[in-house]
C-alpha positions in Angstrom: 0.0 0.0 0.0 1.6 3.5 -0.7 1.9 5.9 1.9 -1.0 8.3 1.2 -3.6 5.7 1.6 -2.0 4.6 4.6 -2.1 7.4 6.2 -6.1 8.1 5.2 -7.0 4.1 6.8 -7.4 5.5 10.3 -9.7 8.1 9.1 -11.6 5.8 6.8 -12.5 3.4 10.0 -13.5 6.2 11.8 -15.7 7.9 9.2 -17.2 4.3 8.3 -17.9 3.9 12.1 -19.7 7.0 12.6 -21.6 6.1 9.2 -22.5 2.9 11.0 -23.9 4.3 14.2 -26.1 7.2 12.5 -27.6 4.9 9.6 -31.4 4.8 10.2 -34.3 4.6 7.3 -35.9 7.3 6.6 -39.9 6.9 7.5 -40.8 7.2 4.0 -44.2 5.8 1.9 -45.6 2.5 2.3 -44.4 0.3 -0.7 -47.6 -0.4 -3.0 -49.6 -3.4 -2.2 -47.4 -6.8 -3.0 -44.3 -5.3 -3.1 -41.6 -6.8 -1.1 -38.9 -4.4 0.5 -35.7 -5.5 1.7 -33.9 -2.7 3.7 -29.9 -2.2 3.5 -29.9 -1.2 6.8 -30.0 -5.2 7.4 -26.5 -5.5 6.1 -25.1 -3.1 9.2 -23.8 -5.5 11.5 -21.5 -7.2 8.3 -20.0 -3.8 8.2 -19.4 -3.6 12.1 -18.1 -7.2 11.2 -15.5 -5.6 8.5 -15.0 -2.9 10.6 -13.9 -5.4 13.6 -16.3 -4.5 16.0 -18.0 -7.4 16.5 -16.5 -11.1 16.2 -17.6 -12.8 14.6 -19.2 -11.0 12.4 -23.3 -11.4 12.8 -25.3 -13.6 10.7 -27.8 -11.5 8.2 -30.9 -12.2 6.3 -29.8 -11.8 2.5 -32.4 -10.5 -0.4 -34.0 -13.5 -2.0 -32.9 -14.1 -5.8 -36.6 -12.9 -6.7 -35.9 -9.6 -8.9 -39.7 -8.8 -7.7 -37.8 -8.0 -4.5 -37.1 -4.3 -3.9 -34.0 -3.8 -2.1 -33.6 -0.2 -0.7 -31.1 2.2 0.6 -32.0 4.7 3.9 -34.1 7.2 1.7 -36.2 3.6 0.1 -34.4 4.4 -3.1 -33.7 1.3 -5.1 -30.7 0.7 -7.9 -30.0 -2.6 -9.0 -26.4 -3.2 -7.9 -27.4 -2.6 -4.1 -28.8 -6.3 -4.2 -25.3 -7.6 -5.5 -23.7 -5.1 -2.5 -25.4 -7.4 -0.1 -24.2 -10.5 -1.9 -21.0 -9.3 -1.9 -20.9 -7.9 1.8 -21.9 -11.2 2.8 -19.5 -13.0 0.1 -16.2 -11.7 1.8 -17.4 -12.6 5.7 -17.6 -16.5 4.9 -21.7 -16.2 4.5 -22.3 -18.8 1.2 -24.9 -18.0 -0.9 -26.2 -18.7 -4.7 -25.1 -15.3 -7.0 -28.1 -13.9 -8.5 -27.8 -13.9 -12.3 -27.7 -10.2 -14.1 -30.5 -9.5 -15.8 -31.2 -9.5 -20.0 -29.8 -6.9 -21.1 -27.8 -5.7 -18.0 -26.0 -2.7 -18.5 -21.6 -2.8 -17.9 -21.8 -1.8 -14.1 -24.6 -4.6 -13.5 -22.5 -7.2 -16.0 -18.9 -6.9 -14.0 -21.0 -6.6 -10.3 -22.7 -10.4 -11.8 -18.9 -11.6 -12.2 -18.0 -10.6 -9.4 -21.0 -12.0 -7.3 -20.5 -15.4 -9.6 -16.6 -15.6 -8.3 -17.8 -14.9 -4.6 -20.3 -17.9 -4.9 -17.9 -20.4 -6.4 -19.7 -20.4 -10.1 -16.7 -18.6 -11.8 -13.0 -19.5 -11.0 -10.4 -16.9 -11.5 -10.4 -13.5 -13.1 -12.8 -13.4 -15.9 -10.0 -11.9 -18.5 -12.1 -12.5 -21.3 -14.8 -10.0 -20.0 -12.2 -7.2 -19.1 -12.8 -3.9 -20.8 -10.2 -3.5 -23.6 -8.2 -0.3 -23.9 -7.3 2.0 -21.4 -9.2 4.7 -19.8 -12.6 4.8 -18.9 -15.0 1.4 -18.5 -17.5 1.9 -21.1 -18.0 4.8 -23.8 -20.2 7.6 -23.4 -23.4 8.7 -25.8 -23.9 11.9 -26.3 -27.0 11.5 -24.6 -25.5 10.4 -21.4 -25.7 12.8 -18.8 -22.2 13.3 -16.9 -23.6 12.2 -13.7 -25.2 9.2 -14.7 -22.1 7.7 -16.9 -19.7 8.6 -14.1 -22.2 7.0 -12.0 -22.0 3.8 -13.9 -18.5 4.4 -14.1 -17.4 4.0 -10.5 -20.0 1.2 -10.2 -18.1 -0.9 -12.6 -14.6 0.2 -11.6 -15.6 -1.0 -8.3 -16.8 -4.3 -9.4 -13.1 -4.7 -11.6 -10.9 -3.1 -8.8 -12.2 -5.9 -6.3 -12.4 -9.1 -9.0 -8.8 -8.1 -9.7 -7.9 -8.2 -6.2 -9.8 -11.3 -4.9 -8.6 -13.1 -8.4 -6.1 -11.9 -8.5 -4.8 -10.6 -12.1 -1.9 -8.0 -12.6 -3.7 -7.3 -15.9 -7.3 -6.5 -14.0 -5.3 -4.0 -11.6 -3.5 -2.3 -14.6 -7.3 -1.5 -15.7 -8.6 -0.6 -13.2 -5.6 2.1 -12.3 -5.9 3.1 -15.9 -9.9 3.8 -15.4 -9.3 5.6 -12.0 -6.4 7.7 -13.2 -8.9 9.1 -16.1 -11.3 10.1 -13.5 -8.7 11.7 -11.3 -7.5 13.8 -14.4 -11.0 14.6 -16.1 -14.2 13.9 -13.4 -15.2 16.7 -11.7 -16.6 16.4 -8.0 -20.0 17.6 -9.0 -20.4 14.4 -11.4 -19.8 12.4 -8.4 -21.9 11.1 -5.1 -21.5 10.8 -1.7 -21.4 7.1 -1.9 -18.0 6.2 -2.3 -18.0 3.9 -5.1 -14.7 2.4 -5.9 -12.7 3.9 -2.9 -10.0 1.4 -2.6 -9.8 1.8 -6.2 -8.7 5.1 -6.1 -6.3 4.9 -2.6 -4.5 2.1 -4.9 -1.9 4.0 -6.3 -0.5 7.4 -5.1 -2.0 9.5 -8.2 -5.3 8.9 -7.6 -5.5 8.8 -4.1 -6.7 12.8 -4.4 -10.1 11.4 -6.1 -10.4 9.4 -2.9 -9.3 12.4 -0.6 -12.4 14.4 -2.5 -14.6 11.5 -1.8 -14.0 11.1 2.1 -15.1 14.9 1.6 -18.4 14.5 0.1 -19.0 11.7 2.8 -18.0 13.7 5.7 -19.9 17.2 4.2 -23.4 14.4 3.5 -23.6 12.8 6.9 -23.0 16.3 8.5 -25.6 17.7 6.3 -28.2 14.8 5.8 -27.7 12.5 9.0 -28.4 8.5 8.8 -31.0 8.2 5.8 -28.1 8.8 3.8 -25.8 7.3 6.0 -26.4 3.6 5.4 -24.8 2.8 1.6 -22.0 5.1 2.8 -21.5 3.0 6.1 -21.3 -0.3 3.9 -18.8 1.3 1.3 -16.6 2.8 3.8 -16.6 -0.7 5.8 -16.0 -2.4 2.6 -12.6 -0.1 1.7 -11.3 0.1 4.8 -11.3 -3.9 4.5 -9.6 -4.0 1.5 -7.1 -0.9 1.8 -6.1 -2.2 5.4 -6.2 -5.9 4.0 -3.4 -5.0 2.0 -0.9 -3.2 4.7 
């Protein structure tokens, strides 16, 4: 691990802790009638698990395979790779599970979080080098129609996915893409194209040139859970517990 991220792995446990202790769902609207809502909030005590707070780390109920499911962050917003977070939360704490299939049609962020939740379970072995985005640079191309925020969205979903196949695999060749695809965003993605969920952390704290991205996005997580409190609190807390695994994993 180089220096700079390093230094920031203190800060990142105690960011992700404080994360942890404020997460609470918002009250919200009653789901329509027949719809099924599984809350991320459940996943909390695998980050206090990752975070080393409780040994070992609790036992969780996982969302079913059933896509009907709606699996919700602390504001009841729904995306589709927070069902394959929970898979993978409960993936790298020993928890054995079936990998939920991606979708027809799944876009590149929902393809490479399916690979990864297919090596977790066992269906897939080694690094999937066949289904690594060629070139350099970022993950997938951008239509003119795709608004900045969305594509760097999708972005740092799929970098995510890569960065931690490449890791868990592991492939020199997966980790030389994945710094080419963070290095592009720390030289061209602006801050206000980004979120306070910190997507692809360890990513970024991989290599010293990048590790400014990740500075900028311990920012936006500190200036949200000042600002918004624990609705928004709860993806943060499992990313942060997530990174600070793998940065401090690698010491």
């Amino acid at each position: 691990m180089n220096a700079q991220a390093m230094a920031l792995c203190p800060l990142i446990h105690a960011l992700a802790l404080r994360a942890v202790e404020i997460a609470v769902d918002a009250p919200g609207h009653r789901p329509r009638s027949g719809t099924v809502v599984y809350r991320l909030s459940a996943l909390l005590p695998l980050a206090r698990g990752l975070l080393g707070v409780d040994h070992p780390p609790a036992l969780v109920e996982l969302p079913p395979l059933d896509s009907g499911v709606r699996v919700v962050d602390g504001r009841g917003h729904t995306r589709p790779v927070y069902r394959r977070l929970a898979w993978r939360l409960a993936a790298r704490q020993g928890h054995a599970a079936p990998a939920p299939p991606a979708r027809p049609g799944a876009d590149v962020a929902e393809r490479a979080w399916a690979l990864l939740n297919e090596v977790d379970a066992g269906r897939r072995a080694g690094f999937p080098r066949a289904e690594l985005p060629p070139g350099a640079g970022p993950l997938h191309p951008q239509a003119a129609d795709d608004a900045p925020d969305h594509w760097t969205y999708r972005e740092l979903l799929t970098l995510h996915a890569w960065y931690t196949l490449a890791c868990d695999a592991p492939s020199a060749e997966g980790l030389a893409r994945a710094h080419s695809a963070a290095l592009y965003h720390q030289q061209h993605t602006q801050p206000d194209y980004t979120t306070y969920q910190p997507w692809a952390l360890a990513a970024f704290l991989s290599r010293p040139e990048t590790v400014p991205f990740a500075e900028q996005q311990l920012h936006d997580v500190r200036h949200h859970l000042s600002v918004e409190g624990g609705p928004g609190a709860v993806v943060a807390a499992l990313l942060l517990a997530d990174a600070w695994a793998t940065t401090a994993g690698a010491r």
